[in-house]
C-alpha angles and dihedrals in degrees: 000000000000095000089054093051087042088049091041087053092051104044086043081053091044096055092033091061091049117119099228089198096055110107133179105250126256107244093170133253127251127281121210091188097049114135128206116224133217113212135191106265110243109275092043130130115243103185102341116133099234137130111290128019125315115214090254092067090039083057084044100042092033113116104150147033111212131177140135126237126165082243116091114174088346083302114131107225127177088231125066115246120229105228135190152185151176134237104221106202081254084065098054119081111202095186104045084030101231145125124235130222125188111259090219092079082074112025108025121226079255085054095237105137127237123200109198091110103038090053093045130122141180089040112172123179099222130202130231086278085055084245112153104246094169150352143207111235109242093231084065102062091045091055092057094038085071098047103045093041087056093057094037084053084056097036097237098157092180095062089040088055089042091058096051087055092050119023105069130080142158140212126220109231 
């Protein structure tokens, strides 16, 4: 009987001491639809009429997405592996002007992470004539690599998802 009394103090010491305002913090869920956008880089024309293209007529022209990584379907190879998609109109933002990927090429819908794209490099964005019209420097996706492989390590969603909002830009050539 004591024990129980002794048990039942410390459990009623225990509770009483609780923050009730304390909460776990929200780090996000997954998100099977997210999508990963490529911005302008900083410096680039959006709309502007000036030689070369602005980032309004790469987000026109654009049809596919190419670059090569050494993982191919989350698979290490000795040889690069040349990759490849393609912007459906649903993928391209006038307004913002940016293009969209699916963020399953980096987090599957089963939230296992591949890293064919964020170990890519030489990646171009390429017109209807298969002409490069862009890239993505290659110090750019291994800036973010780190960054979104050390949320997805601590499953924070939310920054992961940031990222994808954030980290990505291309150049007009």
């Amino acid at each position: 009987m004591k024990h129980l009394i002794f048990i039942l103090s410390v459990l009623i010491i225990t509770l009483a001491s609780c923050d009730p305002k304390h909460e776990i913090p929200e780090i996000g869920k997954l998100d099977p639809n997210a999508m990963i956008l490529i911005k302008p880089a900083k410096g680039v024309q959006l709309r502007a009429a000036v030689p070369g293209l602005t980032a309004l007529e790469i987000v026109e022209q654009a049809l596919n997405i190419k670059w090569q990584s050494h993982y191919f379907n989350d698979v290490y190879h000795k040889e690069a592996k040349s990759i490849a998609r393609t912007f459906l109109e649903s993928q391209k933002d006038y307004e913002a002007p940016a293009l969209k990927m699916l963020g399953i090429d980096v987090i599957t819908q089963d939230g296992i992470y591949h890293r064919d794209f964020t170990h890519a490099f030489n990646i171009v964005i390429t017109d209807g004539n298969n002409d490069t019209i862009a890239y993505i420097p290659d110090n750019t996706v291994s800036e973010a690599r780190s960054l979104i492989e050390d949320a997805y390590n601590d499953q924070d969603y939310t920054e992961v998802y940031s990222l994808f909002d954030s980290a990505f830009t291309f150049t007009p050539l």
